[in-house]
C-alpha positions in Angstrom: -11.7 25.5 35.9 -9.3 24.4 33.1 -7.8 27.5 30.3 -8.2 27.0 26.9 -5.4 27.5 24.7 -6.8 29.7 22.3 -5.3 29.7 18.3 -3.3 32.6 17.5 -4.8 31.7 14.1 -8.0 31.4 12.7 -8.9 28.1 11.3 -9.9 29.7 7.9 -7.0 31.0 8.0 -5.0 27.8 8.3 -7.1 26.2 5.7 -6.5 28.9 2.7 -2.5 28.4 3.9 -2.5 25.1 3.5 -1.4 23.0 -0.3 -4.0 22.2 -2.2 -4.9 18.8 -1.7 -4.5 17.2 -5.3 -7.1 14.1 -5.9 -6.9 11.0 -7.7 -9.4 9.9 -10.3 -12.6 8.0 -8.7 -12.7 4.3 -9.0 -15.0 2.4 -11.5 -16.8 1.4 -8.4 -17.3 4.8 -7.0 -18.5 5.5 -10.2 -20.7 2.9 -10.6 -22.4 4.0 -7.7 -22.8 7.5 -8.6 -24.5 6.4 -12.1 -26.7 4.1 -10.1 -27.7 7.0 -7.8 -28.2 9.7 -10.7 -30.0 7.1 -12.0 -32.6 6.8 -9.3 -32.8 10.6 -8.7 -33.5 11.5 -12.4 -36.5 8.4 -12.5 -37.6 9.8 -9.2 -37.6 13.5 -10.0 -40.3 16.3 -9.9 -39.5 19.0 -12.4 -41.5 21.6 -10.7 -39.9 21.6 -7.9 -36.9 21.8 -9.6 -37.5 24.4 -11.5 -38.5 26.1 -8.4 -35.4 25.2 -6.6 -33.4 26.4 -9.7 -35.3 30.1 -9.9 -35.1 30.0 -5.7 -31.2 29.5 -6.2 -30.8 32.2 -8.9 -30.2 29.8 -11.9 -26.8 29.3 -10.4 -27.6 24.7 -10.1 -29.0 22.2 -12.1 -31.7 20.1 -9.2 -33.7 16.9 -9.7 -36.6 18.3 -7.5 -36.8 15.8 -4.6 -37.9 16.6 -1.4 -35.9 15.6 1.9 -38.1 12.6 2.4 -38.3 11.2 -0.8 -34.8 12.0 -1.1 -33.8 10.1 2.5 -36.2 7.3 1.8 -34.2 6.9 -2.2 -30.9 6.8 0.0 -31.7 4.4 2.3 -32.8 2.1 -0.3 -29.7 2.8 -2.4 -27.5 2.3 0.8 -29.1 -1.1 1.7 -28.6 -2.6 -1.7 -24.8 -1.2 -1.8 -24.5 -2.6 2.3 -26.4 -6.4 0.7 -23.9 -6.4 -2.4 -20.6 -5.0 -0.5 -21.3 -7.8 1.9 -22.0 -10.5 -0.5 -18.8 -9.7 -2.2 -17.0 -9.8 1.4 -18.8 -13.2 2.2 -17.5 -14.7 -0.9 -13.8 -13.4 -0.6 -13.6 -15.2 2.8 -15.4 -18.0 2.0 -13.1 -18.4 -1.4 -10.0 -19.8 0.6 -7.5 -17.3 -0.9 -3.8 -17.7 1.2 -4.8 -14.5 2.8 -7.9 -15.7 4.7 -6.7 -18.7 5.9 -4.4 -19.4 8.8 -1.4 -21.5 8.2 
């Protein structure tokens, strides 16, 4: 039976010694995609469940009160029209005949 090497460290440990990691500002089309999902949460939401889930969570977060499967079923619809869109944009960049597509 093979050891294992155990850490003289713990990872949380390792993680609070660590840098911070510093970030760079979003893109416009990371952006544009956060809008577009706000924007389907908020015209989906149920403000009683919200409110419950606001109380339940000691007034600490803002919620747009949707359930796990209205929530999974509003994701998989956003993630299909972002999959359709990223690959239409894809489709046309190779089709274009820009030097980098081509061979030669």
């Amino acid at each position: 039976m093979p050891k294992v090497k155990h850490l003289k460290r713990s990872a949380v440990t390792a993680v609070e010694d660590s840098k911070p990691i510093k970030h760079s500002k979003p893109s416009s089309r990371v952006l544009e995609i956060l809008r577009k999902v706000r924007r389907e949460y908020q015209a989906n939401r149920d403000p009683t469940y919200a409110a419950w889930s606001k109380k339940y969570m000691r007034n600490k977060f803002e919620f747009f009160g949707l359930k796990f499967p209205k929530r999974r079923a509003l994701d998989k619809q956003l993630l299909a029209t972002l999959v359709v869109s990223t690959l239409k944009k894809l489709f046309l960049f190779w089709t274009s005949g820009s030097k980098m597509t081509t061979c030669g």
